[in-house]
N, C-alpha and C positions, 0 to 999 in steps of 0.2 A: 702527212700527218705530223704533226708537233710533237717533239719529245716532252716529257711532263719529268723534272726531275724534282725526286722526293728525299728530302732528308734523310741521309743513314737515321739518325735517331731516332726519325720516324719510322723509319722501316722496323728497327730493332724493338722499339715499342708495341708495333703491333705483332711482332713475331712471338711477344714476350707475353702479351694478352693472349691470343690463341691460343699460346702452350698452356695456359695457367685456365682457362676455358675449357680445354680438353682433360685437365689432368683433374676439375673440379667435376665434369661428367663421369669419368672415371671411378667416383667415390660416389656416385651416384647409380644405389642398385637398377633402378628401370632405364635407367642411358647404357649402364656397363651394360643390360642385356638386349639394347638394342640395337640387332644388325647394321643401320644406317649411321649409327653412330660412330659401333668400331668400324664402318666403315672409312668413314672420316678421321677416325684413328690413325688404322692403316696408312692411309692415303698422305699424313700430315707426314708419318713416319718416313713413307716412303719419299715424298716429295722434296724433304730436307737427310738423305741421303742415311735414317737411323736403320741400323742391321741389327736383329737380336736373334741370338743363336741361342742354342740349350743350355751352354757356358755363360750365359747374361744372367747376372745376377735375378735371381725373383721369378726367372722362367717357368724352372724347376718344379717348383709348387705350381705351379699355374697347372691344376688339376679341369679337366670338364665334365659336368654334374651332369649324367644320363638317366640319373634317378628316376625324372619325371618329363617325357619329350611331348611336346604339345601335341593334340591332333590339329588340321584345320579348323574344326568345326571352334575347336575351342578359342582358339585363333579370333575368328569372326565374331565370338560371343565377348570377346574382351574391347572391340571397338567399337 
């Protein structure tokens, strides 16, 4: 198989859309709660080597709202 060689530039471009793609999901209430999303989150995190400990800025606050926890049925009735 043939090597396909791609421009840094290009590479850093698209590294640079993704990040700015994910961080605009992010500000987005129904993306930020959905699971496959931050999955992708995650994943982007982990695959480009980011660590974020309780000491990272913003962690902190990052509180989880148990106020209200779906049932399934409810689940099913929203799709």
């Amino acid at each position: 198989m043939a090597e396909i060689h791609v421009p840094q530039e290009v590479i850093d471009a698209l590294a640079t859309e993704e990040a700015k793609a994910l961080m605009e999901g992010l500000q987005d209430p129904e993306l930020r709660a959905n699971p496959a999303f931050l999955a992708k989150v995650r994943q982007f995190l982990k695959d480009n080597n980011f660590l974020t400990t309780p000491e990272t800025k913003g962690v902190k606050e990052i509180k989880r709202d148990v106020s209200h926890i779906p049932t399934f049925m409810e689940l099913v009735d929203e799709a």
